[in-house]
N, C-alpha and C positions, 0 to 999 in steps of 0.2 A: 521721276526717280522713285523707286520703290524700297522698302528698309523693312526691317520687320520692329513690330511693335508687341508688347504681351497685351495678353486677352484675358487672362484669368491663370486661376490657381486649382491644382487639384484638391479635392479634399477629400472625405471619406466615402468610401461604394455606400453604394446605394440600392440594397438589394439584392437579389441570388444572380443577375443575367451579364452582371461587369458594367452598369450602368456608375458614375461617378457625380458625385455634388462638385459642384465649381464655384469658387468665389469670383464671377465677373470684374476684372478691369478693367474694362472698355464703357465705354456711352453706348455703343453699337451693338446691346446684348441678341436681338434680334437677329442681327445680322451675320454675326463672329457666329453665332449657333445653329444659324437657320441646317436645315438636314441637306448634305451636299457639301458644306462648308470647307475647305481645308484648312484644317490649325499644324501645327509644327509642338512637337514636344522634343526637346532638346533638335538634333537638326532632319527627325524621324517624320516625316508627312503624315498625316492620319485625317480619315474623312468622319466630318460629325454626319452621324446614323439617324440619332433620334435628339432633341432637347424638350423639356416642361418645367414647370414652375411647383414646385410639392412642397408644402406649409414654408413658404416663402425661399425655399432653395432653389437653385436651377440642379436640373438632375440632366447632367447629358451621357449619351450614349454615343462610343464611339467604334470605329471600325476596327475588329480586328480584336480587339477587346470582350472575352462574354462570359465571362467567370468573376465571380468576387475576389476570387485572391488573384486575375490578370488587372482588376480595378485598384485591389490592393498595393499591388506593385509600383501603381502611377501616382500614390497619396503623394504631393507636395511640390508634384509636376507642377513647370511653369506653360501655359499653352501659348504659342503665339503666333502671329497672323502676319503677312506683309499690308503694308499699306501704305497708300499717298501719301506725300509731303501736303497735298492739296486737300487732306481730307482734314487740316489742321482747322480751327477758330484762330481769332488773334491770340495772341497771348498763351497758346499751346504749345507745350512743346515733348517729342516723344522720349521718352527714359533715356535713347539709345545719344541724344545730340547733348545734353544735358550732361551724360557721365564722359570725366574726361576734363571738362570745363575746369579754368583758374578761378579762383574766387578772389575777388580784390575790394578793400574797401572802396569808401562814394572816391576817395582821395587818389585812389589808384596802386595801394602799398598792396602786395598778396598776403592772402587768409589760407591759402591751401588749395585743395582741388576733389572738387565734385566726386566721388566713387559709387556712392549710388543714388536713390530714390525709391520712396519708402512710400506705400500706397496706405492710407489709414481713413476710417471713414469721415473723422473730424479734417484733417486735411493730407496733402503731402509733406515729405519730410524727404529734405536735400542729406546724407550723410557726409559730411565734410571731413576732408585727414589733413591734419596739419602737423609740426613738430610736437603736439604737445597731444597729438592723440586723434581719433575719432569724435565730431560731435554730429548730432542732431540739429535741422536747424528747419525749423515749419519755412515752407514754401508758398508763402503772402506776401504780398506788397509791400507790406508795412517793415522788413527785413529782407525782401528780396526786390529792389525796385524797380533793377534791369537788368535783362537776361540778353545778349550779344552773340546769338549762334557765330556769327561771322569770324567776329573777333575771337571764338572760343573764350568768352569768360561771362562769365556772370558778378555785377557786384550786392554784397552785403553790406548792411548797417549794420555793425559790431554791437552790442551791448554788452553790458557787465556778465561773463558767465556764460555766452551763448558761445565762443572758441577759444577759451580760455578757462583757469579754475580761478571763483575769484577768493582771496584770501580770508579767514577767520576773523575777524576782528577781538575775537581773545583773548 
């Protein structure tokens, strides 16, 4: 079964010919880029042209694309790519199976439910909405200790402040 996954982020052109800097999400930088590629921007196909590596950025070129301000237009584009369920490691799991999900504590009471997933280079970040708001909530072990595609849920270990506000002591 095939789903799509995101690959990376646009960022700003890179030069006069519509070339683009990418923030890679993927492990598979080589691959999501090699020249031939097909990525997806919004549900538009586009074939990667050219990619390099320039003072530590990936600079790709894309088809169709060959002006600074057709590069311009795509700054903040999400790219993304289909891929295996089977290209997963243990303990991986794709944005797309993750948002959606109930959150419940170890005890089984609900926290709310999963809306997105936040790529950061320290780690990920589950966005959780409950009655009481939006929170943030790092995607480790040590707060996240079972994830349940099946079942659709994932559970948290609650702390003081992590989906909830906790009170002043004042």
């Amino acid at each position: 079964m095939s789903q799509q996954v995101i690959i990376g982020t646009i960022g700003r052109p890179h030069g006069l010919r519509g070339e683009v800097t990418v923030r890679p999400r993927t492990d598979r930088i080589e691959e999501r880029f090699a020249v031939g590629a097909e990525v997806l921007i919004g549900s538009r196909p586009v074939t990667v042209t050219g990619s390099s590596w320039t003072q530590g950025r990936l600079v790709v070129a894309l088809a169709g694309v060959t002006d600074r301000s057709g590069a311009e237009a795509l700054r903040g584009a999400e790219l993304w790519a289909d891929a295996d369920a089977d290209e997963l490691d243990a303990e991986e799991y794709h944005d797309t199976t993750l948002i959606g999900m109930a959150v419940v504590d170890p005890q089984g009471a609900p926290l709310g439910t999963v809306m997105a997933v936040q790529h950061h280079p320290a780690q990920d970040l589950l966005t959780i909405r409950n009655d009481a708001g939006d929170w943030l909530v790092p995607f480790v072990t040590e707060l996240v200790p079972e994830v349940d595609p099946v079942a659709g849920r994932l559970v948290v270990r609650p702390i003081p402040g992590l989906l909830s506000e906790v009170a002043d002591e004042d």
